[in-house]
Biopython code that builds the backbone (N, CA, C, O; Angstrom):
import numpy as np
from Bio.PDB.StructureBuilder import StructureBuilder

atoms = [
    (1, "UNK", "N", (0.818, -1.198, 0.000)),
    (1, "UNK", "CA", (0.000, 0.000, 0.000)),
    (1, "UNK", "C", (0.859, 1.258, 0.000)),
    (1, "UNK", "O", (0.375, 2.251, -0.543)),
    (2, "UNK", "N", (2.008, 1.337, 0.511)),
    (2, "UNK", "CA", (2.906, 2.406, 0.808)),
    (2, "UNK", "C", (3.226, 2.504, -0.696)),
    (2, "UNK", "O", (2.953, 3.464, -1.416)),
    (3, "UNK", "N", (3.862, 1.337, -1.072)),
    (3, "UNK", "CA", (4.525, 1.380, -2.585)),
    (3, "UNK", "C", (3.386, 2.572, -3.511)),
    (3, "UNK", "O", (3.770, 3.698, -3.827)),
    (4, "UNK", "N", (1.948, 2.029, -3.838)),
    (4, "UNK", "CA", (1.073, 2.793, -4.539)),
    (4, "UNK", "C", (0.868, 4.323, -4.137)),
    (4, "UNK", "O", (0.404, 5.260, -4.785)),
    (5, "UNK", "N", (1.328, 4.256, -2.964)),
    (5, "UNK", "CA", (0.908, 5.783, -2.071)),
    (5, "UNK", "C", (2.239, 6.606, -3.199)),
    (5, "UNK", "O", (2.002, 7.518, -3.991)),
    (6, "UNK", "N", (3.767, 5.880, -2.923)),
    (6, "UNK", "CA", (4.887, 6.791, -3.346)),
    (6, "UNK", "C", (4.344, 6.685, -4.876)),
    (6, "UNK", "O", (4.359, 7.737, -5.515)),
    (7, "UNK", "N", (4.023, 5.898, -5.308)),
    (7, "UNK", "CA", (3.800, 6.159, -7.393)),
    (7, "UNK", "C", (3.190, 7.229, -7.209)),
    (7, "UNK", "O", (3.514, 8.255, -7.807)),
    (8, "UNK", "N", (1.792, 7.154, -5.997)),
    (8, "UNK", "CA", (0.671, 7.853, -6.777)),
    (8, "UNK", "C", (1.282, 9.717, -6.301)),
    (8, "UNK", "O", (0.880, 10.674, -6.964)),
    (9, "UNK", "N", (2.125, 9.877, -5.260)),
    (9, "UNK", "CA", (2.800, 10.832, -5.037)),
    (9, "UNK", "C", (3.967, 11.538, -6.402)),
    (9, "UNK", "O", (3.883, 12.551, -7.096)),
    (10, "UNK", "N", (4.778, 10.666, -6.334)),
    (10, "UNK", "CA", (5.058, 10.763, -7.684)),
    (10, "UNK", "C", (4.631, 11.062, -9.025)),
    (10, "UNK", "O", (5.324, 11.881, -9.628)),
    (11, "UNK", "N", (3.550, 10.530, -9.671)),
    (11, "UNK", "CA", (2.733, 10.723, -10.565)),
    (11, "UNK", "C", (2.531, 12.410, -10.152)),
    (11, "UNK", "O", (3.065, 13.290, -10.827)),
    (12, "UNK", "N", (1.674, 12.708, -8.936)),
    (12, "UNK", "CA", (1.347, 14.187, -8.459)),
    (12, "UNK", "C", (2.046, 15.113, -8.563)),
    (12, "UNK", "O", (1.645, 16.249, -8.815)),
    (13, "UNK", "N", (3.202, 14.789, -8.388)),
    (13, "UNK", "CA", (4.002, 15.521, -9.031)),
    (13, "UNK", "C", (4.810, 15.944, -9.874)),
    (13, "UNK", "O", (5.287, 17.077, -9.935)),
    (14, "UNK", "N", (5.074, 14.703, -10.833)),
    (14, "UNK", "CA", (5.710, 15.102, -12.118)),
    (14, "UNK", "C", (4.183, 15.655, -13.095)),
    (14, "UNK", "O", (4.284, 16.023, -14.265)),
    (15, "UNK", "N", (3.111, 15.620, -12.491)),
    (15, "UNK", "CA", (2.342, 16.353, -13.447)),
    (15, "UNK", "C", (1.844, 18.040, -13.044)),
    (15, "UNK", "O", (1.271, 18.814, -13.812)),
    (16, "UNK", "N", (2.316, 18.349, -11.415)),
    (16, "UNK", "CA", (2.265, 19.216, -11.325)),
    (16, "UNK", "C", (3.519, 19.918, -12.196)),
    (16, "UNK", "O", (3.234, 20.756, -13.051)),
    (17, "UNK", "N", (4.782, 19.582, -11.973)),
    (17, "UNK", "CA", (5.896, 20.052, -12.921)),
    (17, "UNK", "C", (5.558, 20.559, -14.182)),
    (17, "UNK", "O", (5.770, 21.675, -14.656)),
    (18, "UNK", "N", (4.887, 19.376, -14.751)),
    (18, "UNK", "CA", (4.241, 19.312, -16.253)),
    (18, "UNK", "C", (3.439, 20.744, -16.586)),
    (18, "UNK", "O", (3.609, 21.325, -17.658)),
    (19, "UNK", "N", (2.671, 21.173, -15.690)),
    (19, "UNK", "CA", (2.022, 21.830, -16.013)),
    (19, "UNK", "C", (2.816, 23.221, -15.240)),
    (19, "UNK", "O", (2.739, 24.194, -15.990)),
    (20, "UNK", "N", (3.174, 23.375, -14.602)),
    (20, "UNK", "CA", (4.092, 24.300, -14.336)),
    (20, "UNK", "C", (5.212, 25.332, -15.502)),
    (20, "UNK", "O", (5.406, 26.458, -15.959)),
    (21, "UNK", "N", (5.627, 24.090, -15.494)),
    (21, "UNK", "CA", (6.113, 24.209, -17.401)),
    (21, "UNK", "C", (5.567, 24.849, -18.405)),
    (21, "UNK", "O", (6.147, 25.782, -18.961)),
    (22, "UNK", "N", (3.916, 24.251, -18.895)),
    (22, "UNK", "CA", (3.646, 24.552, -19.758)),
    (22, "UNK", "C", (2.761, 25.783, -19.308)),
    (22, "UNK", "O", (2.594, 26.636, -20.180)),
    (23, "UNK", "N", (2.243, 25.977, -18.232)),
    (23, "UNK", "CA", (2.287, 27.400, -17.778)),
    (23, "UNK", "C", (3.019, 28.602, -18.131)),
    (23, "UNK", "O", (2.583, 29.536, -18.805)),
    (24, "UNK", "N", (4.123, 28.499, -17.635)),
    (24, "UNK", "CA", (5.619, 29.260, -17.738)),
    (24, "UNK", "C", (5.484, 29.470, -18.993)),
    (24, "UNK", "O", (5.372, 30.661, -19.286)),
    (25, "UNK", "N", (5.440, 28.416, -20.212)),
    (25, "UNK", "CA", (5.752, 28.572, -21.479)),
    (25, "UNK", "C", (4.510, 29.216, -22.271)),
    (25, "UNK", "O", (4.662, 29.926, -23.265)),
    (26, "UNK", "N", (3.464, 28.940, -21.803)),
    (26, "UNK", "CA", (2.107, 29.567, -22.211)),
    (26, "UNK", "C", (1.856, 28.196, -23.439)),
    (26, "UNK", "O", (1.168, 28.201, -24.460)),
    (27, "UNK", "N", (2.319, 27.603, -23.118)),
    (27, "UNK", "CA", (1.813, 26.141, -24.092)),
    (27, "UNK", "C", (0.927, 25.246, -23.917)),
    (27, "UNK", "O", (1.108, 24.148, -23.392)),
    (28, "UNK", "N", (-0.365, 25.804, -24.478)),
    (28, "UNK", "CA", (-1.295, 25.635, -24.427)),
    (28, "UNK", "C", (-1.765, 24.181, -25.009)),
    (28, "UNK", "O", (-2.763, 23.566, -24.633)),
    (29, "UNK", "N", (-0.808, 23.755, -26.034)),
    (29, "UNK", "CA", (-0.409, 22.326, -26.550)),
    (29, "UNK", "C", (-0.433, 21.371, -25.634)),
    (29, "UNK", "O", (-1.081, 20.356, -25.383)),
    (30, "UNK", "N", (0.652, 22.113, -25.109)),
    (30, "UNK", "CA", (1.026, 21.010, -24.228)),
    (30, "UNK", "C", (0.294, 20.609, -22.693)),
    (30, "UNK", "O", (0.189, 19.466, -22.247)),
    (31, "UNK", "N", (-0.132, 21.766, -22.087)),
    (31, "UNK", "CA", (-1.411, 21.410, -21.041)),
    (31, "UNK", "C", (-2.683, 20.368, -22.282)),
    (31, "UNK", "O", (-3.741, 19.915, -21.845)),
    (32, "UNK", "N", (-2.442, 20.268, -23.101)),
    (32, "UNK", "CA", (-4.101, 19.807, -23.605)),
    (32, "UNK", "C", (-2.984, 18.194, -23.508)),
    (32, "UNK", "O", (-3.351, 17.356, -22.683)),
    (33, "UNK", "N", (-1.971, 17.943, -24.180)),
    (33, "UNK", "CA", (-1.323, 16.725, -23.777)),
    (33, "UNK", "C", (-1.417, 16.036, -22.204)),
    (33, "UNK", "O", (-1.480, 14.856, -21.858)),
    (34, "UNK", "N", (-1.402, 17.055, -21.570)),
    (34, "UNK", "CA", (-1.197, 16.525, -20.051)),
    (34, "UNK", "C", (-2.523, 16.366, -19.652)),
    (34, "UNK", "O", (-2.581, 15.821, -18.550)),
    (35, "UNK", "N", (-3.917, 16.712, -20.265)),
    (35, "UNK", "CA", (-4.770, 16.390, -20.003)),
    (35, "UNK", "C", (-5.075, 15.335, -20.626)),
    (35, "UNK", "O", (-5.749, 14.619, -19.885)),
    (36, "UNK", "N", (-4.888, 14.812, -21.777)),
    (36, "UNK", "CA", (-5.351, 13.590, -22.688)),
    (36, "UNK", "C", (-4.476, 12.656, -22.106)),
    (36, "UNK", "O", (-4.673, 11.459, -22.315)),
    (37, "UNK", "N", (-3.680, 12.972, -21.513)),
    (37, "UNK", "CA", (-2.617, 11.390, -20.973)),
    (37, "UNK", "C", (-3.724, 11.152, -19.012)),
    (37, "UNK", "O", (-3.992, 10.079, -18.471)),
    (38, "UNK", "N", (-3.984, 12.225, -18.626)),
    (38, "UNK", "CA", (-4.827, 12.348, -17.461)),
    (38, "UNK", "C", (-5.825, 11.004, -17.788)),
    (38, "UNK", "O", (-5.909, 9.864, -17.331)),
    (39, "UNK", "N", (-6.376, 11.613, -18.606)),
    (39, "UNK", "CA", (-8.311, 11.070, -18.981)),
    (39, "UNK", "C", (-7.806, 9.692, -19.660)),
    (39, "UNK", "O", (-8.680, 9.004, -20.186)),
    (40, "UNK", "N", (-6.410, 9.210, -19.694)),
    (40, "UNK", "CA", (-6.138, 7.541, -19.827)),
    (40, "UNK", "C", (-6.305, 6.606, -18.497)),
    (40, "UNK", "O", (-6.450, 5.385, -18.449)),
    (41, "UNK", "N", (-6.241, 7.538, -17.450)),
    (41, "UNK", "CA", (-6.497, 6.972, -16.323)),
    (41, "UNK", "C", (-7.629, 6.880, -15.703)),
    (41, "UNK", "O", (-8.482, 7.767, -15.690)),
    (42, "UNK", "N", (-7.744, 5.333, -14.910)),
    (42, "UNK", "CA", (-9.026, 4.849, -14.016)),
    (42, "UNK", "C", (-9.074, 6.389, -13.249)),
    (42, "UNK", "O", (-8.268, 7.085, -12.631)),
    (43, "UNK", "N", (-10.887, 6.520, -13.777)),
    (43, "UNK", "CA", (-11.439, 7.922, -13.160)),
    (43, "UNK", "C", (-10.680, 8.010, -11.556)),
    (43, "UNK", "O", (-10.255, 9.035, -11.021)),
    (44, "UNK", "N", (-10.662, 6.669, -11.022)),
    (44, "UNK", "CA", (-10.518, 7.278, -9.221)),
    (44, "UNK", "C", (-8.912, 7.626, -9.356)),
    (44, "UNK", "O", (-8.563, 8.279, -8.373)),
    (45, "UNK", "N", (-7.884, 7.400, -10.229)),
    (45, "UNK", "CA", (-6.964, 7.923, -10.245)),
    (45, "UNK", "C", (-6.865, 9.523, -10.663)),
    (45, "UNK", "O", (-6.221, 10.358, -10.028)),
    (46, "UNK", "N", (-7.425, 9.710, -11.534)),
    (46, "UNK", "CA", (-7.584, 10.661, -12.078)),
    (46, "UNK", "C", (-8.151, 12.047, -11.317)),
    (46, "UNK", "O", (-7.668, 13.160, -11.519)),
    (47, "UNK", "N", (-9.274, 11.770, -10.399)),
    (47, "UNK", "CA", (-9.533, 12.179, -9.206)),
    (47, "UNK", "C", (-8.299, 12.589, -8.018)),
    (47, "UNK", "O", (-8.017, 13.738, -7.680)),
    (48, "UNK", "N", (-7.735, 11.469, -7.558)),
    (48, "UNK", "CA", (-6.756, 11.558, -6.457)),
    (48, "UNK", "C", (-5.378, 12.536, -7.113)),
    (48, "UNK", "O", (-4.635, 13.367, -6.590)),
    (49, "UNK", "N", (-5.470, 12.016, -8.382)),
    (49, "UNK", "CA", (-4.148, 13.385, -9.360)),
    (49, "UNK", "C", (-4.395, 14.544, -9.202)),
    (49, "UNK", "O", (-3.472, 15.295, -8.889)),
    (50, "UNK", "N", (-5.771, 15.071, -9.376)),
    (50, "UNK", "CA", (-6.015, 16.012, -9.831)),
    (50, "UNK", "C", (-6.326, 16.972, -8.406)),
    (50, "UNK", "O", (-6.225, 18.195, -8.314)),
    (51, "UNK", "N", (-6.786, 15.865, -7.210)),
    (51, "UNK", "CA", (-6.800, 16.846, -6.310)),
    (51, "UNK", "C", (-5.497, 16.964, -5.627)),
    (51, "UNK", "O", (-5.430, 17.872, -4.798)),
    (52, "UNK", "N", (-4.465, 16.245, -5.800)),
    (52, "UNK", "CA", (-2.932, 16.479, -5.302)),
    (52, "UNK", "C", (-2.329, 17.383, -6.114)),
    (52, "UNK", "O", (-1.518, 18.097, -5.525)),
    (53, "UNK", "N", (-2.494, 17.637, -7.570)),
    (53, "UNK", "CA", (-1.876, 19.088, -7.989)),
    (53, "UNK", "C", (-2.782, 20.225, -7.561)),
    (53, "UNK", "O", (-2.424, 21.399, -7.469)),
    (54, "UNK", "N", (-3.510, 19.942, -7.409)),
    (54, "UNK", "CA", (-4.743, 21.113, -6.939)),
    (54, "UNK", "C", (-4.265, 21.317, -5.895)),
    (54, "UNK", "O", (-3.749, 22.432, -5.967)),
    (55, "UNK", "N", (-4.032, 20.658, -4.369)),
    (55, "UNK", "CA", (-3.181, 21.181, -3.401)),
    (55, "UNK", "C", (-1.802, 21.732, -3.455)),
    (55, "UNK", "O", (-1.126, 22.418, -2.689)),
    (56, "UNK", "N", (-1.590, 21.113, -4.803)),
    (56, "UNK", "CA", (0.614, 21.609, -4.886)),
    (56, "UNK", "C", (0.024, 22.822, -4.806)),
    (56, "UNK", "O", (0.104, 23.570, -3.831)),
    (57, "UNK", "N", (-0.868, 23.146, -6.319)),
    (57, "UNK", "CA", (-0.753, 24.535, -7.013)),
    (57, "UNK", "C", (-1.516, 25.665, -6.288)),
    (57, "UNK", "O", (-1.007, 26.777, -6.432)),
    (58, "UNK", "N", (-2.499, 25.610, -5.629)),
    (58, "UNK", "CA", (-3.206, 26.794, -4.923)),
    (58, "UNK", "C", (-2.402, 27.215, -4.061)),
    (58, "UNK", "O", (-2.412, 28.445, -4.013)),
    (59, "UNK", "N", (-1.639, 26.692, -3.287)),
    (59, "UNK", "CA", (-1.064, 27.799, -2.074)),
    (59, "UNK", "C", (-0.154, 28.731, -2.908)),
    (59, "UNK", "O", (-0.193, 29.930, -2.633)),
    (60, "UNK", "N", (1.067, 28.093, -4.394)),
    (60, "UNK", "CA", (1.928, 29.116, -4.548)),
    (60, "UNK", "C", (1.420, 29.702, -6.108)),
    (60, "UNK", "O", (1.904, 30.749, -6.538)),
    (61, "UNK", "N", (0.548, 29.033, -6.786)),
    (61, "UNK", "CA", (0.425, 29.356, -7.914)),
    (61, "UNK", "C", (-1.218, 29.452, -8.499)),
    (61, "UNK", "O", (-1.622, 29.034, -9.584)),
    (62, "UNK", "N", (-2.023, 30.144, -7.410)),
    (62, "UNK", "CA", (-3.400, 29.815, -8.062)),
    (62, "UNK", "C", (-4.156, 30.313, -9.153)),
    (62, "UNK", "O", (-5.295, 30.050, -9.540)),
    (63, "UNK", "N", (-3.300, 31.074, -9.560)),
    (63, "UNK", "CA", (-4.150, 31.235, -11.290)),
    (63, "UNK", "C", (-3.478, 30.194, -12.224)),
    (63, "UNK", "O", (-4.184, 29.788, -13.147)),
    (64, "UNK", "N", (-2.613, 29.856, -12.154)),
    (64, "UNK", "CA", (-2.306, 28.553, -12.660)),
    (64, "UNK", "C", (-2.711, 27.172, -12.337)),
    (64, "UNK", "O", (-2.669, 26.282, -13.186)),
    (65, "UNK", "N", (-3.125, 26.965, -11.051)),
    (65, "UNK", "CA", (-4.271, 26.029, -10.763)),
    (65, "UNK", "C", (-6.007, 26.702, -11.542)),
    (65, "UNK", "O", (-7.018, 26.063, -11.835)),
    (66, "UNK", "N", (-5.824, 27.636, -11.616)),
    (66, "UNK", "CA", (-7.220, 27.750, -11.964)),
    (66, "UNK", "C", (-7.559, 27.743, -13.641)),
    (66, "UNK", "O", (-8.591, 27.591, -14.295)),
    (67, "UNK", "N", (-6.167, 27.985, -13.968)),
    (67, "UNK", "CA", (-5.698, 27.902, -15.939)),
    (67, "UNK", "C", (-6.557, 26.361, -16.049)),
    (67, "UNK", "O", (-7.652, 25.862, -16.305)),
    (68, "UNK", "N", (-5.061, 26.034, -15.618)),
    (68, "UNK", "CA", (-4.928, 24.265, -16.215)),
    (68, "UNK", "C", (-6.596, 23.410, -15.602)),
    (68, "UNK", "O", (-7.246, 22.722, -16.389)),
    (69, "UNK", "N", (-6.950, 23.576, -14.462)),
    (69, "UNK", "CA", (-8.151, 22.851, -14.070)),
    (69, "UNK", "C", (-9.326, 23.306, -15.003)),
    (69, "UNK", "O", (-9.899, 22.577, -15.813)),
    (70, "UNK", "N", (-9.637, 24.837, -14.721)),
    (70, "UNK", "CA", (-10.535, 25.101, -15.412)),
    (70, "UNK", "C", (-10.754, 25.507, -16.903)),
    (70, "UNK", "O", (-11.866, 25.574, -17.427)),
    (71, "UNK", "N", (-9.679, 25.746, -17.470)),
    (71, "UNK", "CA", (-9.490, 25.948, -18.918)),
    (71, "UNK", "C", (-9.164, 24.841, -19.617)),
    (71, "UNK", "O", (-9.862, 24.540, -20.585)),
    (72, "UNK", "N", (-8.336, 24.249, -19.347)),
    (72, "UNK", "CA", (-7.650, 23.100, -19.957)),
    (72, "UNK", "C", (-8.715, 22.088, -19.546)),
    (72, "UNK", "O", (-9.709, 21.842, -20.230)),
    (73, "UNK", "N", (-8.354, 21.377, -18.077)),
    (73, "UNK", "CA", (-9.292, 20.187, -18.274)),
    (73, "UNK", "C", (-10.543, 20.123, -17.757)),
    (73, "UNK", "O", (-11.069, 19.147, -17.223)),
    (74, "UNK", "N", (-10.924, 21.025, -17.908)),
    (74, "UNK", "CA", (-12.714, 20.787, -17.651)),
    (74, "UNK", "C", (-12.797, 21.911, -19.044)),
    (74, "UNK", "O", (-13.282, 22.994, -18.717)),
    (75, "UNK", "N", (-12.492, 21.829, -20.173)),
    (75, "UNK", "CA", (-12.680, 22.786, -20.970)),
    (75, "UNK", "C", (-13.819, 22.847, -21.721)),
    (75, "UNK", "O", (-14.349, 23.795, -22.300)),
    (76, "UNK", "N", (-14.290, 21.026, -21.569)),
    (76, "UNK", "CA", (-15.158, 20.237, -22.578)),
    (76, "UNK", "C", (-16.645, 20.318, -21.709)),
    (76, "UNK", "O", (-17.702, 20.324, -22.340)),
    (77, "UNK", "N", (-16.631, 20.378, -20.234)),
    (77, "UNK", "CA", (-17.313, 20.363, -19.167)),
    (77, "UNK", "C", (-18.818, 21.115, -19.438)),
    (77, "UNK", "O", (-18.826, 22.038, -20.253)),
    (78, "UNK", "N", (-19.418, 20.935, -19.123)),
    (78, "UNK", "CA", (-20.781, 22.157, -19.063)),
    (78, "UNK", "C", (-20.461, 23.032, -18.083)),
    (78, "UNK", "O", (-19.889, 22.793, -17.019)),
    (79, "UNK", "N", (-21.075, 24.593, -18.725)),
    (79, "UNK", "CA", (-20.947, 25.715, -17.797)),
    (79, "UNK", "C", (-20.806, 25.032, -16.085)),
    (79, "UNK", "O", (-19.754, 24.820, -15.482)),
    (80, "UNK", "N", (-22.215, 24.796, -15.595)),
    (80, "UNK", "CA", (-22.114, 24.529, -14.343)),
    (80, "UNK", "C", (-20.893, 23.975, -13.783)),
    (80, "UNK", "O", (-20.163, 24.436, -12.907)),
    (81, "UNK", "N", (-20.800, 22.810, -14.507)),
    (81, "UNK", "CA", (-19.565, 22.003, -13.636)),
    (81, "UNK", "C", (-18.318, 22.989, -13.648)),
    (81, "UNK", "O", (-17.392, 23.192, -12.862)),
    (82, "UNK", "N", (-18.548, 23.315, -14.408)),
    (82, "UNK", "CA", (-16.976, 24.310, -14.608)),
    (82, "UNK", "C", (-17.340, 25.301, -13.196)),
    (82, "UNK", "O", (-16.627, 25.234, -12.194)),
    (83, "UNK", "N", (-18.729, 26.353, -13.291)),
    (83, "UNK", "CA", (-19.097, 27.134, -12.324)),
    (83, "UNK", "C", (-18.862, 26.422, -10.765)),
    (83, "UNK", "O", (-18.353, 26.883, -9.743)),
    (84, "UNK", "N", (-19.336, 25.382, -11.005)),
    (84, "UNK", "CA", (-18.994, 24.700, -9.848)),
    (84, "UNK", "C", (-17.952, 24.525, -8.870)),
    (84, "UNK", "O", (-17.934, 24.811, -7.672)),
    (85, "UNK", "N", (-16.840, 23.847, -9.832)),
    (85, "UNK", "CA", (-15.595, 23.576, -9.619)),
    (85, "UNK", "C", (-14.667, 25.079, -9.421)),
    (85, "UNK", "O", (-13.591, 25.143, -8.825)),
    (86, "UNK", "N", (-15.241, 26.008, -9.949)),
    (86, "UNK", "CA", (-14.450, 27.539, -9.924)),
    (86, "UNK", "C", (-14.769, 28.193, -8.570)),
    (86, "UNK", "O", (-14.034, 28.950, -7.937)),
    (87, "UNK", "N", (-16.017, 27.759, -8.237)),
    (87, "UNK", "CA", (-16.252, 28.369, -6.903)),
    (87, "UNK", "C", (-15.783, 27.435, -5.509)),
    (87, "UNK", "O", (-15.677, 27.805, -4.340)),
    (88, "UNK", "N", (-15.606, 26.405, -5.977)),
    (88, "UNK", "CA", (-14.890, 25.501, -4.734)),
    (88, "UNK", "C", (-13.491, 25.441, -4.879)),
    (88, "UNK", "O", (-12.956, 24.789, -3.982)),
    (89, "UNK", "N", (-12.241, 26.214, -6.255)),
    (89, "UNK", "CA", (-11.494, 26.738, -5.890)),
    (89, "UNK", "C", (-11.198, 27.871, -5.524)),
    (89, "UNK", "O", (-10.023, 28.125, -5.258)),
    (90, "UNK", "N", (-12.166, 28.811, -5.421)),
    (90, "UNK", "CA", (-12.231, 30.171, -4.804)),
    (90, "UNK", "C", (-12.272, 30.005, -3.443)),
    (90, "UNK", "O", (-11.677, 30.719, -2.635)),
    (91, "UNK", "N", (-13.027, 28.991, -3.166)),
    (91, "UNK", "CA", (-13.133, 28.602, -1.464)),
    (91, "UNK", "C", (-11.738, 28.034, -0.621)),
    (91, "UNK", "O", (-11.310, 28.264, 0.510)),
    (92, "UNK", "N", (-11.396, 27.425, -1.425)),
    (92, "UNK", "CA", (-10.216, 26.581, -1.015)),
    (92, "UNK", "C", (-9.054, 27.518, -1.004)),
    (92, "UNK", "O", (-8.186, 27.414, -0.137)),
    (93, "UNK", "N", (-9.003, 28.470, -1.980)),
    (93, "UNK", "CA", (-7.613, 29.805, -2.069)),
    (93, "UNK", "C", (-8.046, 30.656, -1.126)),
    (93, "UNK", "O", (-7.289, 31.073, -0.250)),
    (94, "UNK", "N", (-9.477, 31.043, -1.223)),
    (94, "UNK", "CA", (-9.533, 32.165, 0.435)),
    (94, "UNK", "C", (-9.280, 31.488, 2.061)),
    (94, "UNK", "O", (-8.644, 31.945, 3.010)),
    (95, "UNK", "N", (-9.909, 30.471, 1.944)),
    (95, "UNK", "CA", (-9.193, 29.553, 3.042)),
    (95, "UNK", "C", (-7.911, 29.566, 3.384)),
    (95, "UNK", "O", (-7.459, 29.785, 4.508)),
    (96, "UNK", "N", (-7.057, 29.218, 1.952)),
    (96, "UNK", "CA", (-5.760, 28.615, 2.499)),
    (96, "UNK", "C", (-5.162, 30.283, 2.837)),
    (96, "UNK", "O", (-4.257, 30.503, 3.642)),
    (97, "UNK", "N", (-5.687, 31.070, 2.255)),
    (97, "UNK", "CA", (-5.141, 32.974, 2.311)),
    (97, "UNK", "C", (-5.570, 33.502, 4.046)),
    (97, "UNK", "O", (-4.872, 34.396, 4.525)),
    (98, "UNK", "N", (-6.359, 33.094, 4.636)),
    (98, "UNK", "CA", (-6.946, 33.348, 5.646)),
    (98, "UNK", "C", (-5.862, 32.927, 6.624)),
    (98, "UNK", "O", (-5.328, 33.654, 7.461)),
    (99, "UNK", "N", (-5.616, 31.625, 6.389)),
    (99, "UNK", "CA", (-4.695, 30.923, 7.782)),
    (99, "UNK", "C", (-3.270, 31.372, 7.298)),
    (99, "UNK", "O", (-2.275, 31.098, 7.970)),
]
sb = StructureBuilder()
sb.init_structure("model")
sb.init_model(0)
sb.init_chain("A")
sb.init_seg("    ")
for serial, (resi, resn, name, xyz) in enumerate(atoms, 1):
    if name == "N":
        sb.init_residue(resn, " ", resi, " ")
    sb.init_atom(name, np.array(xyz, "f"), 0.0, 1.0, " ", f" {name:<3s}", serial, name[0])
structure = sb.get_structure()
């Protein structure tokens, strides 16, 4: 169980990198790559990824958590879900800004 914990840590973070990167670079290519290699994975992985870069990226980089989540991979999403998901990272950045 430990073993899957360090992959799935791992994984979390060479895709936070990933997108860090293509942030920096404004490569918009390449976030849509890091999302199509995402959506190869069993949804509950895909889930546990997405909320471990979501914790890397909000404390030091949250418009770049809010790029890549909400532009990039929920791009395909319906309004709501997108509305959704935008206001529960608004919650989560005033939170973490508060403490």
């Amino acid at each position: 169980m430990n073993e899957l914990a360090n992959d799935l840590n791992g994984l979390v973070e060479a895709v936070t990198k990933a997108i860090m990167i293509a942030g920096q670079t404004q490569q918009f290519e390449d976030a849509k790559v890091i999302k199509n290699q995402l959506r190869r994975l069993p949804d509950s992985m895909v889930t546990e990824v997405l909320n471990g870069v979501i914790l890397n990226l909000v404390n030091t980089q949250p418009e770049l958590c809010r790029w890549f989540i909400l532009d990039i991979f929920l791009s395909e999403a319906p309004p709501e879900g997108r509305a959704d998901v935008a206001e529960r990272l608004n919650l989560l950045i005033a939170d973490l800004q508060s403490n």
